[in-house]
DOMARFI-8158 format. One record per residue (C-alpha): residue in one letter; x, y, z. Coordinates in steps of 0.25 Angstrom, whole numbers, plus 5000, padded with zeros to 4 digits. Layout:
N
AXYZ;...
// end
This chain:
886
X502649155056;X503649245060;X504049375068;X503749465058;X502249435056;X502149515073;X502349635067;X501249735071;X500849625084;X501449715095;X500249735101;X499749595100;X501049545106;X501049645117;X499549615120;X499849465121;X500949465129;X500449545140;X499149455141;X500049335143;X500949385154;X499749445162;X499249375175;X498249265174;X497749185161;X498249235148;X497949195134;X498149285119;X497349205107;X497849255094;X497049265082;X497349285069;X497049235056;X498349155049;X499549235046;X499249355054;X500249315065;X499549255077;X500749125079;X501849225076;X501149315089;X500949195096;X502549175095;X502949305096;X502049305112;X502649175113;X504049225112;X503849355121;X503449275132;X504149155129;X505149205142;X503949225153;X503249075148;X503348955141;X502848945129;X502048825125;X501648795111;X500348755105;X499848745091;X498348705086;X498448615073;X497148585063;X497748435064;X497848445079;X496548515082;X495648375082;X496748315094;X496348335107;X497648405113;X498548395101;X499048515100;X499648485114;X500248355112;X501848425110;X501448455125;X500848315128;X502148225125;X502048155139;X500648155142;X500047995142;X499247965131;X497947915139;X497848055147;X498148135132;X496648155132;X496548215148;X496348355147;X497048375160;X498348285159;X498448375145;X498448495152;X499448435163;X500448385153;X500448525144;X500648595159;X501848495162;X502348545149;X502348675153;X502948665165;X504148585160;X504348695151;X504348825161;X505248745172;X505348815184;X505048965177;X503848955182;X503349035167;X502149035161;X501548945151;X501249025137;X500248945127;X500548985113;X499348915105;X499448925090;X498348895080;X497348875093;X496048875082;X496748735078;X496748695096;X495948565099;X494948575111;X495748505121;X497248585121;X496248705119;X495548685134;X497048655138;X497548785134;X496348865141;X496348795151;X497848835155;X497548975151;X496348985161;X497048935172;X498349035170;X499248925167;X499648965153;X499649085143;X499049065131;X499349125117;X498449055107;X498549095089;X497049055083;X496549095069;X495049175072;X494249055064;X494048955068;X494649035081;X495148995096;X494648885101;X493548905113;X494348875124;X495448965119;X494449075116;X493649055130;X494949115136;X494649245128;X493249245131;X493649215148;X494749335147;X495849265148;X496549275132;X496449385124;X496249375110;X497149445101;X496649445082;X497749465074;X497449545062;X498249565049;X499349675049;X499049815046;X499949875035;X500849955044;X501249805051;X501249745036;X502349855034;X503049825046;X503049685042;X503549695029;X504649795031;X505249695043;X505149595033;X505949645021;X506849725029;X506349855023;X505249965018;X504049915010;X503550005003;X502050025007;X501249994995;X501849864996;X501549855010;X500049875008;X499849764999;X500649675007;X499649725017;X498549705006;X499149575001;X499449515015;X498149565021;X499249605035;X499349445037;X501049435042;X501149295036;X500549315022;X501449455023;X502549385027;X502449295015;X502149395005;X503349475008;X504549355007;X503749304994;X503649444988;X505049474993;X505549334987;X504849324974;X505349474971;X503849564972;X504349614984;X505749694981;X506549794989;X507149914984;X507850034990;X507549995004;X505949974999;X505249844999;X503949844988;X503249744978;X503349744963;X502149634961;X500949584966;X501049484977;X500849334973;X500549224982;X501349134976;X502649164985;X503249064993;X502949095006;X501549125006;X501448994999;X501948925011;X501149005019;X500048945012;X500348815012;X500748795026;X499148845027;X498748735015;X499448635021;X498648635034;X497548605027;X496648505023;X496548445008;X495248505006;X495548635014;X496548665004;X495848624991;X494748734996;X495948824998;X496348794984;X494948814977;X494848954984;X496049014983;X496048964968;X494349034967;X494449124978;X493449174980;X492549044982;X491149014984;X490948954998;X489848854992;X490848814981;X491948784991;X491048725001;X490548614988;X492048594983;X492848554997;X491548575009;X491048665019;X492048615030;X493348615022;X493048775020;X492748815034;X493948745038;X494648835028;X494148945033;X494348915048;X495748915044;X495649045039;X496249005025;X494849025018;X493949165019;X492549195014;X492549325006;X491149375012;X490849325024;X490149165026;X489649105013;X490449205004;X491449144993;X492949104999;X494349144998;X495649105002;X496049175017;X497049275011;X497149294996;X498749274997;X498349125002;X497549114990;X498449164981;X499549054988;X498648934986;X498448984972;X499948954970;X500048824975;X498848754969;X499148694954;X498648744941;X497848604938;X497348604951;X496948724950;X496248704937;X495748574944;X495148674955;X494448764944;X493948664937;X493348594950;X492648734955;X492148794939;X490548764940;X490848874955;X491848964947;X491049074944;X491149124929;X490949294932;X491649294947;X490849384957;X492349464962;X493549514953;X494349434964;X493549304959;X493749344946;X495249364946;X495349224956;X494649144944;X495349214933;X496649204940;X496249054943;X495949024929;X497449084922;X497949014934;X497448874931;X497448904914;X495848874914;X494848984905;X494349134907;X493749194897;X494149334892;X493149424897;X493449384913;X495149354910;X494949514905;X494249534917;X495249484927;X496449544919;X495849674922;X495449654936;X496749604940;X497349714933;X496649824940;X497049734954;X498449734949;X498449584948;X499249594937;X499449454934;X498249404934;X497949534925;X499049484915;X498649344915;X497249364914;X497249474901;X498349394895;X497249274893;X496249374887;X496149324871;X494849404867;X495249494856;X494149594861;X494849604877;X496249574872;X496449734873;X495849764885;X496749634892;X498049724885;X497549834894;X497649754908;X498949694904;X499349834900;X498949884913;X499549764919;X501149784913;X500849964915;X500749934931;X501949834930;X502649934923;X502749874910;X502350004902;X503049944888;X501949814890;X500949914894;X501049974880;X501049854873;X499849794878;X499249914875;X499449924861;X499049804857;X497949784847;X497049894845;X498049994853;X497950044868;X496950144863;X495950024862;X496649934872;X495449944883;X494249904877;X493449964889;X493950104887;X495550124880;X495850234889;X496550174899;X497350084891;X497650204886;X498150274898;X498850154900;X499550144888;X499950304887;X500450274902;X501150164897;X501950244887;X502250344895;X502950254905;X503950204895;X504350344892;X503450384877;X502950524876;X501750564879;X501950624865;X502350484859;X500950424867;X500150534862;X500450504848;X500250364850;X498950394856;X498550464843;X499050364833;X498250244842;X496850344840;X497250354826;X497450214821;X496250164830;X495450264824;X495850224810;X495450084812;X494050104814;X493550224807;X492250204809;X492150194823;X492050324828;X491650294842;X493150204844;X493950304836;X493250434845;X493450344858;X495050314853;X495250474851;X494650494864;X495650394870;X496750464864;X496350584866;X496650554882;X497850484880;X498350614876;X497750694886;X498450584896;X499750624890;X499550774891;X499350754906;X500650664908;X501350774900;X500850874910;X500250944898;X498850994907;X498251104901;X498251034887;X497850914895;X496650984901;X496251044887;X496150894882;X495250834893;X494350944891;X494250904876;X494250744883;X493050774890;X492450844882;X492450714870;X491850624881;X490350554880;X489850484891;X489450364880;X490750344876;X491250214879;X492550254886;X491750374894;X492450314908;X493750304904;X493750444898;X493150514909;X494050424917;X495350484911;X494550624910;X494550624924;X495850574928;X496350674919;X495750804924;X496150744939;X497650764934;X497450904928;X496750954940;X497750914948;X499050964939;X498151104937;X498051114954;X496551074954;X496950964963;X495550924969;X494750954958;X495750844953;X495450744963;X493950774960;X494350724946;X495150604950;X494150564960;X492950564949;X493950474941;X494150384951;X492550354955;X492450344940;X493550254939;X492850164951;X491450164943;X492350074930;X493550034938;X493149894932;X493349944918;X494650024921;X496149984921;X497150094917;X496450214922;X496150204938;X497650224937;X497650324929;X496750394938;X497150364953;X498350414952;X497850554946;X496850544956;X497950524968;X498750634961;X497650764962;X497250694977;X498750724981;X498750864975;X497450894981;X497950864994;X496850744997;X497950625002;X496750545004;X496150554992;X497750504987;X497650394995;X496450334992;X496750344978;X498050274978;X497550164988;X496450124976;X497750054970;X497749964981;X495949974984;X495949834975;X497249764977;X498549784984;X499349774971;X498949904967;X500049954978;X501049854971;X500949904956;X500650064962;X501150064975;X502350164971;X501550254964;X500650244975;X501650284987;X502250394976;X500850454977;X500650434992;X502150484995;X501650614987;X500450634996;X501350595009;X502350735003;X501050815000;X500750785016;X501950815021;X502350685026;X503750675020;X504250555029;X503050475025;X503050495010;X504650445010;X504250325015;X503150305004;X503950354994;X505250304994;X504750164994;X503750204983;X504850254973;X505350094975;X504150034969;X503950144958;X505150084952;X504549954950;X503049974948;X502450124943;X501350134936;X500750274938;X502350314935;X502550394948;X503950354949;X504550474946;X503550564957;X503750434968;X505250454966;X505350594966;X504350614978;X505350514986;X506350594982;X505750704988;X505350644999;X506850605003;X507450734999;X506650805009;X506650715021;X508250705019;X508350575013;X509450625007;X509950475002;X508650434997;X508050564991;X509550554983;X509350414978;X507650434975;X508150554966;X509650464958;X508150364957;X507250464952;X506550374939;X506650424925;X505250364921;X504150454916;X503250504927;X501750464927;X501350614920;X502050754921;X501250794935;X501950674940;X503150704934;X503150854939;X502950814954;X503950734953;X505050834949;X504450924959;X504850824970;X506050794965;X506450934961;X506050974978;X506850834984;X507950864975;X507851014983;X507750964998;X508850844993;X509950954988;X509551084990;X509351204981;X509451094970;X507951104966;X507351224972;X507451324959;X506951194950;X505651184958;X505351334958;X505551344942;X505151214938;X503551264937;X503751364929;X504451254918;X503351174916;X501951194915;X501451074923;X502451114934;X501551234934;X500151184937;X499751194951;X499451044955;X501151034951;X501751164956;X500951154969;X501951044971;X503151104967;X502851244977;X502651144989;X503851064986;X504651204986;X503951264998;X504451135005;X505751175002;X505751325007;X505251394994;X504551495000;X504151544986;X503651404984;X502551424996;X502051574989;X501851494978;X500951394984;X499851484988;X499751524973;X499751374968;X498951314979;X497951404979;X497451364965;X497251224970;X496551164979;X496651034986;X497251005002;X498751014998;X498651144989;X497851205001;X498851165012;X500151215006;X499351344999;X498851375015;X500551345020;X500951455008;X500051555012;X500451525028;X501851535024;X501551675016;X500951715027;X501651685039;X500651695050;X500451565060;X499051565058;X499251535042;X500251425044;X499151335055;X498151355045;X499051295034;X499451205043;X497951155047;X497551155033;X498951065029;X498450985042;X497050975038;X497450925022;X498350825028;X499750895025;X500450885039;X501750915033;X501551045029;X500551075041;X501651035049;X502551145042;X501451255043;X501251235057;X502651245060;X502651375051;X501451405061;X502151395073;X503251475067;X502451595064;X501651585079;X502851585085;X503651715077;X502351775080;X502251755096;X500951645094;X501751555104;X500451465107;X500051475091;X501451405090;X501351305099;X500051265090;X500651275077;X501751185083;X500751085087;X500051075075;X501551075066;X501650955076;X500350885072;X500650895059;X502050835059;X501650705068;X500650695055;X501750685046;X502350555053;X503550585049;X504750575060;X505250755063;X505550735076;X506950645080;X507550635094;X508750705095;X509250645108;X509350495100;X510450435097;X511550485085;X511750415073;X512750495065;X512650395053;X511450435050;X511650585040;X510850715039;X509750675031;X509750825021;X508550895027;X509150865041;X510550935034;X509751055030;X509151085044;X510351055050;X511151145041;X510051265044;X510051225059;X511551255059;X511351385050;X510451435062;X509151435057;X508151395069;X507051275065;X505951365061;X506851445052;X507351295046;X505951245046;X505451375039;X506751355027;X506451215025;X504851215025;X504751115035;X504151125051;X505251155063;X504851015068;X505450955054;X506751035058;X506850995071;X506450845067;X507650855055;X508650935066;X508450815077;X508650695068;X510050785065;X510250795079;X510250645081;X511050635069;X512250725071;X512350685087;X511850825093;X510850875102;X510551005099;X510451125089;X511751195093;X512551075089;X512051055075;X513351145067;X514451065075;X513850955071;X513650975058;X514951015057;X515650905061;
// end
């Protein structure tokens, strides 16, 4: 284990260490399950103290654990053989040791006991005995079963140890860990489900990181390290991991390891009648083998990574051997989808039989868990004519996620078409395929008549079944209505799901399906109309709906989460946003691997919405990365342009520059996608060269109909207000008051402060921004407050305001404030915003007057004119012109 695994110990370190140099008897008993760090602590204590004691060695061994005093024999070289049984001549010996070593330093003695679970009884007594007397200090590593031995755990009991657990890394260590491993950002999707995948063990992490990074999953670009696939256990050194572990094993221990990780998860009777009752416990004193439930309950490996490891080494014809030796205890219906997926898994592994009905099962389930091989595998095999289309439509799904949209449509119109590819309900393979064509760039115009060609020839194929040809219209009939709302054509759009409602009849086969897409629908036209939370009322029906047929659903959750976390954005509710983009990740961490851009693009818009302008950089940048390889709710074009923005406004000159020469040529995901995301780009390409984009922004709603609609142009007025407009902030109250939701509210109650004037109006804006979890603009409208007290003699009213603006901005956890007195580094340039204030500090205006221009707080100014301070080598105001001049 090495020094990397310590990260996130400081504490645990400090703690040691000052046990062991205090006064009197001393022992720290480290207990951790295996991986978590406990020998690679024990060093590190070892080594901080390695110049105040002598360090002397120990290691428990399974092999030595039956041997009186074995584990001390390295320190018993000179004893005589007929005194190697004699307690006290041991003891003697081990001290002579000691004091060979430490010569005339007169330094303590530190113990540093590794593995003491595996101690025998005798060199245990030895070591507590020199602990009690006071002649040694003891640091001693033990897995918690089977635990420290007694005598080892008496000294806890008697006061004289303390007992320090271990736990798994949180993810903010994860992070930590990973970047100082590969040298760089990791974006932090990708951190979560090495957090997810690793459960916060360092070794396994550790091991997942060089595999990924050597076998290519794990790639690097633009400074941002993120993973293209799913993690597999099958890398190199998690399988050396693995079978240093197997190795230390008994035959029987590891033909039990085999049969579990191969069934997981296994019956305890079952195991218990194939290798015994003793061989298991053993197992699981190791800690290699956990129940699932508590005793009695069925078994499975100690971490899923070890059984996806052990699953590589063992052979095919052994592993056919071992199916065919446990098939009278396989269960034919397993009780979990995790058995289910294990035996499915197990049985294309090993090339023995599964019938159609559960291999379509198990492609389905492993799509929706974004297994995606397993999914392939598994539908592939399906031969039934009857689920043949159905097992098109999860390899469909399969290849739309990877971003193969071309395989997408040809799995899709296979057969009967993609109007009839979904035996359960065609609709979503519908979806899917209309998605689909759009990504490669066709029409909706082209899709449309495509749609009605498909409806026609289904229809004049079976004449005489009017209940399939009204079901087929019906299906059409919302592919178009889908491509009126990707056009941005809502108020036909709205026309058309009166019309789609009105046609539905609870005992049509489909009902859920189309009330489904009914309501994801009218969640997307609410939202665009400015009806935000009658919106999320909409999306939040769909989704409860969703969860009472999730198991007969593919295409469509996506469909409607992201909907759902649109109108939860424009209504202001960031919770109800991040609980909806976390479901991608609720069943299995690879979610954040196929949607992990998409899902920082979303949470980087909601970061901007709060204000929190630093924070949403560091999500977005990243996220604009992964967008390029995986994007399958096509948000590319918004990420991009919302990084962009982000830059541009914070004075990243060189990276908003470079985000806006990278700005993708791809379709957007739908014209309110596409409409946000010229808005930002429009306002970034504004803070980045001004007077470039200003006039655009002010004109470009009354060009476009969409561009009209409150639940867009909301957007565009705030975006303008933050760069000065004051026209912009007039228009607000118009807009917002037509809306509702937290964000429309706040920035209606800023305008109408600003119209105003007066202090009081700007702190209740401010509460209000506070209150709806905006601390960005709460910050600025405080700062306006303080302004107004102050010109109107309200010197304690000020002071208030001032301390509230201050709440706010330590909220933002952003950094305003830089010492002006550190030291100069002239190679580092004027970011362009710190240009701008500069260049109006040297005109004359004071901070209020700069803050009041730009639309930001005096403490942003005063922040942006330090770190220009420190840059240009000055201390104070008056010098700012010389040194701008020279």
């Amino acid at each position: 284990m090495q020094a990397e695994h310590l990260v996130g110990r400081e504490a645990e370190l400090d703690l040691a260490t000052e046990i062991l140099r205090q006064e009197g008897a001393g022992a720290v008993l480290l207990l951790a399950d295996p991986g978590i760090g406990k020998t690679a602590m024990a060093a590190e204590i070892a080594s901080r103290l390695a110049d105040e004691m002598v360090v002397m060695r120990v290691h428990g061994s399974p092999a030595l654990s039956a041997v009186p005093f074995g584990v001390l024999s390295p320190y018993l070289l000179d004893l005589p053989v007929d005194q190697a049984t004699s307690p006290v001549a041991i003891l003697r010996e081990f001290w002579s040791q000691f004091e060979k070593r430490r010569g005339s330093a007169g330094a303590r003695l530190l113990l540093v006991v590794d593995d003491a679970h595996d101690l025998d009884e005798g060199s245990t007594q030895i070591l507590a005995e020199l602990v009690t007397a006071g002649w040694a200090r003891l640091v001693a590593t033990s897995r918690p079963r089977p635990g420290l031995p007694a005598a080892l755990l008496q000294l806890w009991y008697d006061g004289l140890a303390e007992r320090l657990e271990l736990h798994p890394l949180e993810k903010e260590t994860v992070t930590e860990l990973a970047e100082k491993t590969l040298g760089g950002t990791v974006m932090a999707s990708t951190v979560d489900v090495l957090h997810s995948v690793s459960e916060g063990n360092p070794l396994l992490l550790r091991s997942l990181l060089e595999d990924s990074r050597a076998d290519g999953n794990l790639v690097r670009r633009n400074g941002v390290w993120f993973l293209t696939r799913a993690l597999t256990g099958n890398g190199e050194g998690l399988a050396e991991v693995v079978r240093n572990k197997v190795l230390r094993t008994s035959e029987a221990e590891r033909e039990a390891m085999y049969v579990i990780a191969l069934a997981e998860p296994v019956p305890a009777a079952v195991l218990d009648s194939l290798v015994g009752r003793d061989t298991v416990r053993s197992l699981m004193d190791s800690r290699l083998v956990l129940t699932t439930n508590g005793a009695g309950s069925p078994l499975k490996m100690w971490h899923p990574m070890y059984g996806e490891a052990l699953r590589q080494i063992v052979s095919p014809a052994r592993s056919l051997q071992i199916r065919q030796s446990m098939v009278q205890h396989l269960l034919t219906e397993p009780a979990t989808a995790e058995g289910l997926l294990r035996m499915v898994s197990w049985a294309l592994d090993c090339g023995a039989d599964v019938d159609d009905e559960q291999l379509l099962q198990a492609a389905f389930l492993a799509a929706k868990l974004l297994q995606n091989p397993l999914a392939m595998a598994a539908a592939e095999r399906v031969r039934s004519e009857a689920l043949r289309p159905r097992a098109r439509a999860v390899m469909a799904m399969v290849n739309y996620n990877d971003g193969d949209y071309r395989s997408t449509i040809r799995l899709l119109e296979e057969g009967a078409g993609f109007l009839d590819a979904d035996p359960s309900g065609p609709l979503g393979a519908g979806l899917l395929w209309a998605a689909a064509r759009s990504a490669v760039g066709d029409s909706s115009g082209e899709i449309v008549a495509d749609v009605r060609a498909s409806a026609e020839a289904v229809a004049g194929q079976h004449p005489a079944d009017q209940e399939l040809v009204n079901g087929i219209q019906r299906h059409a009939f919302a592919l178009e209505l889908a491509a009126l709302a990707h056009d941005g054509r809502y108020a036909e759009l709205r026309e058309g799901l009166d019309a789609f409602e009105s046609g539905l009849e609870q005992d049509q086969p489909d009902i859920v399906m189309s009330q489904l897409f009914l309501l994801a629908m009218r969640c997307e036209l609410l939202m665009v109309e400015g009806q935000p939370v009658q919106a999320l009322d909409k999306g939040r029906d769909a989704l409860v709906l969703l969860d009472e047929h999730k198991d007969d659903l593919l295409y469509l959750s996506d469909f409607i989460l992201v909907r759902y976390a649109l109108a939860a954005l424009e209504s202001g509710d960031w919770a109800a946003a991040e609980t909806a983009l976390n479901r991608y990740a609720a069943s299995s961490a690879l979610g954040l691997i196929t949607f992990g851009g998409d899902i920082q693009t979303l949470k980087g818009l909601s970061l901007l919405r709060q204000g929190r302008l630093e924070q949403a950089g560091l999500v977005l940048t990243p996220a604009v990365e992964a967008l390029k390889v995986k994007d399958p709710q096509r948000l590319r074009r918004l990420g991009n342009a919302l990084a962009f923005y982000a830059a541009a406004r914070s004075g990243n000159t060189d990276l908003a520059r470079r985000l806006g020469r990278e700005q993708s040529a791809a379709a957007a995901g739908g014209a309110y996608v596409e409409a946000m995301a010229q808005l930002f780009m429009l306002a970034g390409k504004e803070h980045l060269d001004k007077g470039s984009a200003l006039e655009k922004l002010r004109t470009i709603a009354g060009e476009s109909t969409l561009h009209h609609l409150p639940g867009v142009l909301l957007q565009n007025l705030v975006l303008r207000a933050e760069l000065g407009d004051l026209e912009a902030m007039e228009a607000i109250q118009d807009t917002a008051s037509t809306m509702g939701g937290s964000w429309a509210n706040g920035w209606e109650s800023l305008a109408s402060a600003q119209m105003g004037g007066a202090g009081d109006g700007f702190v209740n804006a401010g509460n209000l921004l506070a209150a709806a979890g905006m601390p960005g603009p709460a910050a600025v409208a405080f700062d306006r407050a303080a302004n107004a007290f102050d010109a109107e003699g309200k010197r304690p009213e000020a002071r208030q305001a001032a301390v509230l603006r201050d709440v706010s901005e330590s909220n933002l956890g952003d950094a305003l404030v830089h010492d002006p007195h550190t030291e100069t580094d002239r190679s580092v340039p004027l970011t362009r915003r710190e240009q701008d204030i500069v260049a109006l500090a040297v005109s004359g205006l004071t901070d209020r007057q700069i803050a009041e221009k730009l639309m930001v707080s005096v403490r942003t100014v005063e922040g942006h004119l330090y770190r220009s301070y420190a840059k240009l080598g000055i201390r104070r105001r008056e010098d700012l012109g010389a040194a701008v001049r020279s």
